[in-house]
C-alpha positions as a Markdown table, in Angstrom:
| # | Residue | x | y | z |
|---|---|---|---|---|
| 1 | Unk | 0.0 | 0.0 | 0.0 |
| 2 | Unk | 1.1 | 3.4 | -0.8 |
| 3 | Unk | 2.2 | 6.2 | 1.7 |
| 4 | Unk | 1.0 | 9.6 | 0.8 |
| 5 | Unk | 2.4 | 12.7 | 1.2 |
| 6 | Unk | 0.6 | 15.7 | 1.0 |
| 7 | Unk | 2.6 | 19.2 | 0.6 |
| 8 | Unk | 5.2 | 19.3 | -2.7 |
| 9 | Unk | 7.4 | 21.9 | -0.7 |
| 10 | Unk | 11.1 | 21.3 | 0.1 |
| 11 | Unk | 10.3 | 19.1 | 3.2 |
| 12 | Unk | 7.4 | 17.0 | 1.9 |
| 13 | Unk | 9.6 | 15.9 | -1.2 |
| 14 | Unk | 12.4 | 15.1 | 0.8 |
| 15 | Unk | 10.4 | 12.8 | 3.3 |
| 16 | Unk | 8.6 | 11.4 | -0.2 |
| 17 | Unk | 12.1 | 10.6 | -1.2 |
| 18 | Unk | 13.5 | 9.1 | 1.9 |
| 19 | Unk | 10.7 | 6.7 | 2.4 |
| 20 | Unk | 10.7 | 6.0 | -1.8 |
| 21 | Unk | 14.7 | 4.9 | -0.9 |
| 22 | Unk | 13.1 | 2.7 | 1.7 |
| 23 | Unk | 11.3 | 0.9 | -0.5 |
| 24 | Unk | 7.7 | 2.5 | -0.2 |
| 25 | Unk | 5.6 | 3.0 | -2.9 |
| 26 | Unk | 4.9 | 7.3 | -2.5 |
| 27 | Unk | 2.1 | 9.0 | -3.3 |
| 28 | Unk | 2.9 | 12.8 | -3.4 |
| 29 | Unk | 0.3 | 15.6 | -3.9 |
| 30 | Unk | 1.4 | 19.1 | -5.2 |
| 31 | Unk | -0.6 | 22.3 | -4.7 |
| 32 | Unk | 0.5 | 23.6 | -8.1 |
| 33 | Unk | -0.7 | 22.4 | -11.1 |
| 34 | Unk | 2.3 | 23.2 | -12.9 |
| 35 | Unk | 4.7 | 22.0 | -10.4 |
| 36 | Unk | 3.1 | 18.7 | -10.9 |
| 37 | Unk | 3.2 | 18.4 | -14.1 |
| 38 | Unk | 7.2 | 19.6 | -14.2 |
| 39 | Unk | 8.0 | 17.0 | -11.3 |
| 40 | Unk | 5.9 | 14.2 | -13.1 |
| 41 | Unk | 8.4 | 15.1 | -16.5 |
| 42 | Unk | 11.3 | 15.7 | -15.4 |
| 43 | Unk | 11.4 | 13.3 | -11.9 |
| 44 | Unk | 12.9 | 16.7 | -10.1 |
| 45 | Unk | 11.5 | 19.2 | -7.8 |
| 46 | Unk | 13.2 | 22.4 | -9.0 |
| 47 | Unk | 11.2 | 24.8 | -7.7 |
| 48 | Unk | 11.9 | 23.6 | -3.9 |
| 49 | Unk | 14.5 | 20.7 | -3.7 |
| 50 | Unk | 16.5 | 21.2 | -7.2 |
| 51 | Unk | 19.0 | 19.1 | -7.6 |
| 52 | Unk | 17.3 | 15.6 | -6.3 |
| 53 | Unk | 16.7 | 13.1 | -8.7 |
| 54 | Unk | 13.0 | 11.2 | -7.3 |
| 55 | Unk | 12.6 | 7.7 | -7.7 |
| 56 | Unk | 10.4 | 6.1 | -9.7 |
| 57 | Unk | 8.1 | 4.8 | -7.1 |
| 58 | Unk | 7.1 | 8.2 | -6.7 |
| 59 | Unk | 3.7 | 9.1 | -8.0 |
| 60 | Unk | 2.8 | 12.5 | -8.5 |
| 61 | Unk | -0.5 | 14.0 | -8.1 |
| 62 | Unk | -2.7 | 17.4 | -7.8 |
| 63 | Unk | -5.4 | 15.6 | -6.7 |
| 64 | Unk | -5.9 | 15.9 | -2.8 |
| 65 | Unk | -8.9 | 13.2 | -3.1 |
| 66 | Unk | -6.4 | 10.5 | -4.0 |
| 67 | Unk | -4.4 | 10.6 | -1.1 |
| 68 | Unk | -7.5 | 9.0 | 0.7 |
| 69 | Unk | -6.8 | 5.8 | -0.5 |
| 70 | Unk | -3.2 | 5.6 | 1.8 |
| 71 | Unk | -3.5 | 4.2 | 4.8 |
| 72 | Unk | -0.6 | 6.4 | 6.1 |
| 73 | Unk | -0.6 | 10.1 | 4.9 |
| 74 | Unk | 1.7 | 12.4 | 6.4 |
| 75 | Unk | 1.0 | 16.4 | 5.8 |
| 76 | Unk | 4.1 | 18.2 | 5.2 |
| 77 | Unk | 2.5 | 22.1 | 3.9 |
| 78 | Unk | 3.2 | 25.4 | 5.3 |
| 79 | Unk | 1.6 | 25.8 | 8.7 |
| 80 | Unk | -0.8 | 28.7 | 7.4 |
| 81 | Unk | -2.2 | 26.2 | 5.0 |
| 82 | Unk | -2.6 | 23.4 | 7.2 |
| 83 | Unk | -6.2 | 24.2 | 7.9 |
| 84 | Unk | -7.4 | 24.3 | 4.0 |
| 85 | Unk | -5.6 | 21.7 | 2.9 |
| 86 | Unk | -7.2 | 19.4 | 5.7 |
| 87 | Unk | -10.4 | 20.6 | 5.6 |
| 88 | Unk | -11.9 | 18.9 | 2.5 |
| 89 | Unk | -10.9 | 15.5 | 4.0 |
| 90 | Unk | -13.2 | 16.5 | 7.6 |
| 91 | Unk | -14.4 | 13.2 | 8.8 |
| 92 | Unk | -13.4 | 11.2 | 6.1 |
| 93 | Unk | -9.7 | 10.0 | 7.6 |
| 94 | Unk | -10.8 | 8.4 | 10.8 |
| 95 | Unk | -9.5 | 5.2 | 10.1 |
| 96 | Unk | -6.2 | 6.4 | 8.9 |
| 97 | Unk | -2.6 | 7.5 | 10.6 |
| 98 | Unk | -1.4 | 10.8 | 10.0 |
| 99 | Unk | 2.0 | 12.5 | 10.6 |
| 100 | Unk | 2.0 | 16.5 | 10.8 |
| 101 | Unk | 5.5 | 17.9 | 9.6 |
| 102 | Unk | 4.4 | 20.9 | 9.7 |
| 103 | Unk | 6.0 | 23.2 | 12.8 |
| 104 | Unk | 3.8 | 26.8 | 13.5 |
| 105 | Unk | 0.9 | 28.3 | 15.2 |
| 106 | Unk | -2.2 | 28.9 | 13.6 |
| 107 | Unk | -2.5 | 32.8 | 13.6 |
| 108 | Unk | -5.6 | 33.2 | 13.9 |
| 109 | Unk | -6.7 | 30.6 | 16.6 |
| 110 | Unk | -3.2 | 30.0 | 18.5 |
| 111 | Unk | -3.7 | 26.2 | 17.9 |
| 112 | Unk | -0.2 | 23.7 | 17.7 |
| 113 | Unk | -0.9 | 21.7 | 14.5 |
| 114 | Unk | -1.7 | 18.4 | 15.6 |
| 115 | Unk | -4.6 | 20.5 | 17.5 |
| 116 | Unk | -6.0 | 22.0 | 14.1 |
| 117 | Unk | -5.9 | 18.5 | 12.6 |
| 118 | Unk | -7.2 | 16.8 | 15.7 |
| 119 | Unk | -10.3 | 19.6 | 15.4 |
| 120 | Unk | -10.7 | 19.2 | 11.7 |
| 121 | Unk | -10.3 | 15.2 | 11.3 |
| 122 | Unk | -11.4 | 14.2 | 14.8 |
| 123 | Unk | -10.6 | 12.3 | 17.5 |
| 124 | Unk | -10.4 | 8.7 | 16.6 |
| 125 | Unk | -8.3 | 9.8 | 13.7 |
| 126 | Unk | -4.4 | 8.3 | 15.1 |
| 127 | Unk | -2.4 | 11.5 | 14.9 |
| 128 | Unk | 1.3 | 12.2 | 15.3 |
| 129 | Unk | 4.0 | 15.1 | 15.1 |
| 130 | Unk | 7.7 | 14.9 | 13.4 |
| 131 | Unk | 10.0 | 17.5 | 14.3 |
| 132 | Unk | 14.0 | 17.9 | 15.8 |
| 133 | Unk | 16.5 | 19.8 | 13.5 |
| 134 | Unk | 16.2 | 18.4 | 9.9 |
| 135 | Unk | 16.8 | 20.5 | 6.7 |
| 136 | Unk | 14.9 | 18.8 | 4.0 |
| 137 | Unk | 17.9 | 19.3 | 1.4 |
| 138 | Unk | 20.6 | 17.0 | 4.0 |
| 139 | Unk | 17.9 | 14.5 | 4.3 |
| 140 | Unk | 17.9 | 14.6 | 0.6 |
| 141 | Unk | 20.9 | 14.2 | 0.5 |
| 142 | Unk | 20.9 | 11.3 | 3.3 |
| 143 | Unk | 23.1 | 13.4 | 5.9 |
| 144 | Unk | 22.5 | 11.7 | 9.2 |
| 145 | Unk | 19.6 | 13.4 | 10.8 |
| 146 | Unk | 18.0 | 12.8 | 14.0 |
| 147 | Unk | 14.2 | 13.6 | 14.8 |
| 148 | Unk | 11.2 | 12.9 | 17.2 |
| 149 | Unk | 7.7 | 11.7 | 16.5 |
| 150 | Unk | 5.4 | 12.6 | 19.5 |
| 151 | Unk | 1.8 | 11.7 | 20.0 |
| 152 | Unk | -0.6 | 10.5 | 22.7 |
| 153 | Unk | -0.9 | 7.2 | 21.7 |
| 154 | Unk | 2.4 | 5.5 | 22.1 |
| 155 | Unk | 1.6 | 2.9 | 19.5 |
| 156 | Unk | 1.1 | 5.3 | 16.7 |
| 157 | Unk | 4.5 | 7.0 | 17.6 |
| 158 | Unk | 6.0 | 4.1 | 17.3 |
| 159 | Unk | 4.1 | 3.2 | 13.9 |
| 160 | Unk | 5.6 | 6.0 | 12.1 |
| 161 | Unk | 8.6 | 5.5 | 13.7 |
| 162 | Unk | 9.6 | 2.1 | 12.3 |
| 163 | Unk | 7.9 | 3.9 | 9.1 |
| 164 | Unk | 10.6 | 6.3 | 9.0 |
| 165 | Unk | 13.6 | 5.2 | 10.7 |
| 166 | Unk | 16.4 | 4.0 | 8.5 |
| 167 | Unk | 20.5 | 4.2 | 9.4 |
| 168 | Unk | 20.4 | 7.8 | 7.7 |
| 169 | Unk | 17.2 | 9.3 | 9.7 |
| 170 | Unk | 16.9 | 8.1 | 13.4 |
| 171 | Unk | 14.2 | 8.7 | 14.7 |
| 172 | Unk | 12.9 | 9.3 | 18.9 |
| 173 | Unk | 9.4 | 8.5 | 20.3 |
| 174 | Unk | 7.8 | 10.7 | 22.8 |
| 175 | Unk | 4.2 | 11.3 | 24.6 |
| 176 | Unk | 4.9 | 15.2 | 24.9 |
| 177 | Unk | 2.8 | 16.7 | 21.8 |
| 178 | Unk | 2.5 | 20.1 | 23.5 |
| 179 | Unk | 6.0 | 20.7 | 24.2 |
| 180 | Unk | 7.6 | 18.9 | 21.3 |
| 181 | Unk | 5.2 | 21.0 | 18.9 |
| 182 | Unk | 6.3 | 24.4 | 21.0 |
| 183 | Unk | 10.3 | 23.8 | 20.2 |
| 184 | Unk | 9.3 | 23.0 | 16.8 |
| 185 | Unk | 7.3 | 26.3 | 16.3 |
| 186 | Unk | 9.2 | 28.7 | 18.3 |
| 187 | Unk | 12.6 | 27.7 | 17.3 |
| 188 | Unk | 11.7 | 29.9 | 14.0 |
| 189 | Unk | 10.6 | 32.8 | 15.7 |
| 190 | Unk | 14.1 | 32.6 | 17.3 |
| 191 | Unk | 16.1 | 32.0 | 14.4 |
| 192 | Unk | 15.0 | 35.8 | 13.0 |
| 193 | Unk | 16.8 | 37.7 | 16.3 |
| 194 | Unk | 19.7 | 35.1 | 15.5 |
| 195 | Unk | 19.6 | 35.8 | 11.9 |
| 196 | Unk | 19.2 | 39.9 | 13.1 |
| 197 | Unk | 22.6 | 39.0 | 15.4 |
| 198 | Unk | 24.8 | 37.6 | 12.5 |
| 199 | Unk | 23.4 | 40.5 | 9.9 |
| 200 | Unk | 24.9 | 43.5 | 12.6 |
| 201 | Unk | 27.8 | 41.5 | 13.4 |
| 202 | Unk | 27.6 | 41.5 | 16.6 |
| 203 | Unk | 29.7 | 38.3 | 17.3 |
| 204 | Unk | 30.0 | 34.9 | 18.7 |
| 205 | Unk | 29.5 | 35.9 | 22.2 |
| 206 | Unk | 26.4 | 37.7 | 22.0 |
| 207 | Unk | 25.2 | 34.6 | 19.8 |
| 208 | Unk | 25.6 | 32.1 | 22.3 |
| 209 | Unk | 23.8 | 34.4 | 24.7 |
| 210 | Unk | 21.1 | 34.9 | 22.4 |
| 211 | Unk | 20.4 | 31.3 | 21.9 |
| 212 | Unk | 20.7 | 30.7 | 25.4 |
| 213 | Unk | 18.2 | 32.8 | 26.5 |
| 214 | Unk | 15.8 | 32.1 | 23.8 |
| 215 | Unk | 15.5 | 28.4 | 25.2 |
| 216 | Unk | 14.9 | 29.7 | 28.5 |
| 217 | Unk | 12.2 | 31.8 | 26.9 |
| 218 | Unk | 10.5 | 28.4 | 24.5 |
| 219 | Unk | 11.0 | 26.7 | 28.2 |
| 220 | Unk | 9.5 | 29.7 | 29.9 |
| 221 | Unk | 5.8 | 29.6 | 27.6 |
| 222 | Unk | 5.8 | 25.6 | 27.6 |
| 223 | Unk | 5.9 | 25.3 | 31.2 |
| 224 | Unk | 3.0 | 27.9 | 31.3 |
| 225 | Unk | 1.4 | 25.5 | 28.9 |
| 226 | Unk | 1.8 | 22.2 | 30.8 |
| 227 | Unk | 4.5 | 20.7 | 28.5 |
| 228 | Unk | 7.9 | 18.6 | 29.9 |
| 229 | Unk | 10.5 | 21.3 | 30.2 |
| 230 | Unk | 13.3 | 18.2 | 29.7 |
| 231 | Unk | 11.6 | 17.8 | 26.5 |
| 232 | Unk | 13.0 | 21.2 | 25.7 |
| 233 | Unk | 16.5 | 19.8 | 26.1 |
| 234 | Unk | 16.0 | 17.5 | 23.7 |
| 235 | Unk | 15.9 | 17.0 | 19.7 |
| 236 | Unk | 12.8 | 19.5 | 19.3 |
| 237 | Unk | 14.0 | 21.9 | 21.7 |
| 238 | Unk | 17.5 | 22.8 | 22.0 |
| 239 | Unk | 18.2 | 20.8 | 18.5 |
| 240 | Unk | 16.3 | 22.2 | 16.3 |
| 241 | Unk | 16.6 | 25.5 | 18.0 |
| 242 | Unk | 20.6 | 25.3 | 17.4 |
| 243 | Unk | 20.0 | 24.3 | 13.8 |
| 244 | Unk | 17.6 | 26.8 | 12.9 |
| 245 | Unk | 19.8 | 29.7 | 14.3 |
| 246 | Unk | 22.9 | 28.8 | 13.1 |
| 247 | Unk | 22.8 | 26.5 | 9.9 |
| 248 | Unk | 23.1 | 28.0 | 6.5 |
| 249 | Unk | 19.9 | 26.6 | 5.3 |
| 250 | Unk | 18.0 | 28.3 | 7.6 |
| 251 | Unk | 15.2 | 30.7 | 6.0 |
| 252 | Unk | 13.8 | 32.2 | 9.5 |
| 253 | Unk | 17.6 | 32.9 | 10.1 |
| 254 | Unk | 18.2 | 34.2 | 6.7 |
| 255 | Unk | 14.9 | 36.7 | 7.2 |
| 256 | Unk | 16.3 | 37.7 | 10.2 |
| 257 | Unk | 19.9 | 38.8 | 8.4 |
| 258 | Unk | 17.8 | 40.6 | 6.2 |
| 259 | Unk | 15.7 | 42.9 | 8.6 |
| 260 | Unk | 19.4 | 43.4 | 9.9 |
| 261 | Unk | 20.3 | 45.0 | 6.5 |
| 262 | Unk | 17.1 | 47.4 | 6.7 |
| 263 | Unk | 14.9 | 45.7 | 4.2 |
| 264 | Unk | 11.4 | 45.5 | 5.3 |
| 265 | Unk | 9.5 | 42.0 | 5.9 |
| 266 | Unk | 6.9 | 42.3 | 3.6 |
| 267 | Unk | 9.5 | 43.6 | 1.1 |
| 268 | Unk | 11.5 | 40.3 | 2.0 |
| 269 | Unk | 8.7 | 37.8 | 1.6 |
| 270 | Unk | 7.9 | 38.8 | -1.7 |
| 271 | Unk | 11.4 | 37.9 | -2.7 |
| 272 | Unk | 11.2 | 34.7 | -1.2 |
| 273 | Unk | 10.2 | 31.5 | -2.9 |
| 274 | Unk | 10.0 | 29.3 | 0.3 |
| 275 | Unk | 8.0 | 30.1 | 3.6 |
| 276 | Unk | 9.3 | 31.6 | 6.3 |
| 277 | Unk | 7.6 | 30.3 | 9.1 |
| 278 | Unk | 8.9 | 32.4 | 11.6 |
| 279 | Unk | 7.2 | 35.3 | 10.3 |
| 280 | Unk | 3.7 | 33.7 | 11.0 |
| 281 | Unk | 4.5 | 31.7 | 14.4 |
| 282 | Unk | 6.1 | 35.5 | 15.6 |
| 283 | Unk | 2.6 | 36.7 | 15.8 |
| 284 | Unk | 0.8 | 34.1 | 17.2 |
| 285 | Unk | 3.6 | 33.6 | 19.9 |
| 286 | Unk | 3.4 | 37.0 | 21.0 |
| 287 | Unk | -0.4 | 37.1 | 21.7 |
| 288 | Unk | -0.3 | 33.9 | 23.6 |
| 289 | Unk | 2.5 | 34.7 | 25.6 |
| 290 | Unk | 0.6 | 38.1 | 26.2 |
| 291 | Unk | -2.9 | 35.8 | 27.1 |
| 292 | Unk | -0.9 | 34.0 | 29.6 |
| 293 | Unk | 0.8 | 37.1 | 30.6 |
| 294 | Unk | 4.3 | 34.8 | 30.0 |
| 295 | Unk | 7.4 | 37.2 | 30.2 |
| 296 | Unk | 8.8 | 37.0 | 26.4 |
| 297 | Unk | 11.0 | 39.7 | 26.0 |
| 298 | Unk | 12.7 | 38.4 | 22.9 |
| 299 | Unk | 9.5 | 37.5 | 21.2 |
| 300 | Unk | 7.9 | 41.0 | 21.8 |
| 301 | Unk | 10.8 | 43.0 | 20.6 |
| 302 | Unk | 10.5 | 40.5 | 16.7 |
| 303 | Unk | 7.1 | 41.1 | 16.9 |
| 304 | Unk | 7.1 | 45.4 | 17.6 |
| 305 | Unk | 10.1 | 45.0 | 14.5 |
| 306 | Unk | 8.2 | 42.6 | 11.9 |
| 307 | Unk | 5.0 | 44.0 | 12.6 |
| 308 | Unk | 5.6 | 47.5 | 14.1 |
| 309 | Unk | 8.5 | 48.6 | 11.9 |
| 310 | Unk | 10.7 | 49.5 | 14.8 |
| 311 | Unk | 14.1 | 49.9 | 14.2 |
| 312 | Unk | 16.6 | 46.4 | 15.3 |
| 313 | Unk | 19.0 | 49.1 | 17.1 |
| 314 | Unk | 16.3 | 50.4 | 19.2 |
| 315 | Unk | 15.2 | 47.1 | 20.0 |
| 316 | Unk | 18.9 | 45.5 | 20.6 |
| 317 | Unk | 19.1 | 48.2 | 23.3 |
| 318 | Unk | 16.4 | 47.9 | 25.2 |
| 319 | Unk | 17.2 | 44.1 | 24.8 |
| 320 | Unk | 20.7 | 44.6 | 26.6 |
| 321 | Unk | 19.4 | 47.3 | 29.3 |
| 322 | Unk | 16.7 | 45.4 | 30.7 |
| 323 | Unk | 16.9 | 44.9 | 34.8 |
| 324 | Unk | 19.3 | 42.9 | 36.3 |
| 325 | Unk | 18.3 | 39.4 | 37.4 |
| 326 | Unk | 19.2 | 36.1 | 38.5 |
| 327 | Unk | 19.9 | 33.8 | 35.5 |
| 328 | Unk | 16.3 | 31.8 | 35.0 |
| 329 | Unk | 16.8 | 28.8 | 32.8 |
């Protein structure tokens, strides 16, 4: 039986191709029409993963309905377009497993993924969540990568695990959903200060610092929210928070060098052909942290400079002159 993967993006064709080199027969749907048709011709993604030759047990298709027929499906699209993507298939994927790669908040309802999917599919519907610090391009390339699936059914963690898992992707179980989705979607909003860091040059100390602090910040909202704060330490926390902040692939970090430089975000979207989650997650963060009256200090200064316009300097100072405290970690 076929595997499906819905979401033609850099991360859903690279998962396509992983389990393809596992020997599963794929079944990969693609938002654009075009890009389907291109990928179906030429076995290659160039729009989002160029360079990656996809096998032929590969099946291409821009028909969501036809994923319906896997048994496993596992949604790898932006997190904005999580809900609309999902939502034709309401009620009709109860009997099936499905894995949410993406890694956001949904702006307008401050759900985690796997709660959006859990509301639109319902509950008997076995759901899961991938994340830990994986570019899609090195797991393309088979780079060893290390990740976590969480969900709160142990046995369908550890059905996409041995789904997954090969010698060139490990892959972690875990019963934390909340916090494992948290480090997955904050890490991005982090990744723009770290990105604004490396764009003014500001050095390796004041990197470290920043990282530092923006863990203790993630840790900070998930203990608010009930999640495991040694799930922080782990793959989906500190991991994928190092990766995203310091790894050349990075786009939220790459954003971030950008505001740095001046440019404005909308201005830096449009230029963009991938998403930049950050940019979404940022907003949502900040409102729930402001809900739960959660000190975010990091998180409210990205927010007043994405959305607000203000100036990085002005927000770098008022970052470094805040009152003195014990170290909270």
């Amino acid at each position: 039986m076929q595997t499906a993967v819905i979401g033609g993006g850099a991360w859903g064709t690279a998962i396509a191709t992983h389990l393809s080199r596992k020997g599963h027969q794929v079944l990969l749907w693609v938002y654009e029409p075009e890009l389907c048709q291109i990928i179906t011709q030429t076995r290659e993604n160039s729009y989002y993963l160029p360079g990656i030759q996809l096998p032929d047990t590969i099946n291409v298709t821009h028909t969501l309905g036809d994923v319906l027929s896997c048994h496993d499906i596992i949604v790898a699209t932006p997190s904005f377009a999580l809900r609309s993507t999902l939502a034709p298939m309401a009620g009709r994927m109860r009997d099936k497993h499905v894995l949410i790669l993406a890694k956001g908040l949904e702006t307008e309802t401050l759900l985690r993924m796997s709660e959006v999917a859990t509301q639109l599919l319902g509950q008997e519907t076995r759901i899961a969540t991938l994340s830990g610090p994986s570019f899609a391009k090195e797991v393309a390339d088979e780079v060893f990568t290390a990740v976590v699936v969480a969900s709160r059914i142990q046995a369908v963690a550890k059905h996409f695990q041995e789904l997954i898992h090969n010698d060139r992707l490990r892959v972690y179980t875990s019963d934390d959903v909340l916090g494992v989705e948290l480090g997955g979607a904050l890490k991005n909003v982090m990744a723009i200060g770290a990105g604004i860091i490396e764009g003014l040059h500001l050095g390796s100390n004041t990197q470290a610092a920043y990282i530092t602090r923006a863990l203790a910040e993630i840790k900070r909202l998930g203990k608010a929210l009930g999640a495991r704060e040694t799930t922080f330490m782990g793959l989906s926390g500190i991991g994928d928070l190092v990766l995203t902040c310091t790894g050349p692939l990075s786009r939220n970090r790459m954003f971030g060098i950008e505001l740095a430089r001046g440019r404005k975000a909308e201005e830096i979207l449009r230029s963009q052909k991938a998403v930049v989650e950050g940019y979404y997650t940022v907003d949502a963060a900040y409102r729930l942290s402001t809900s739960l009256t959660v000190e975010m200090p990091i998180t409210e200064q990205l927010y007043q400079i994405i959305y607000q316009g203000k100036h990085v300097g002005r927000s770098l100072e008022e970052i470094t002159r805040r009152v003195l405290k014990e170290e909270d970690v």
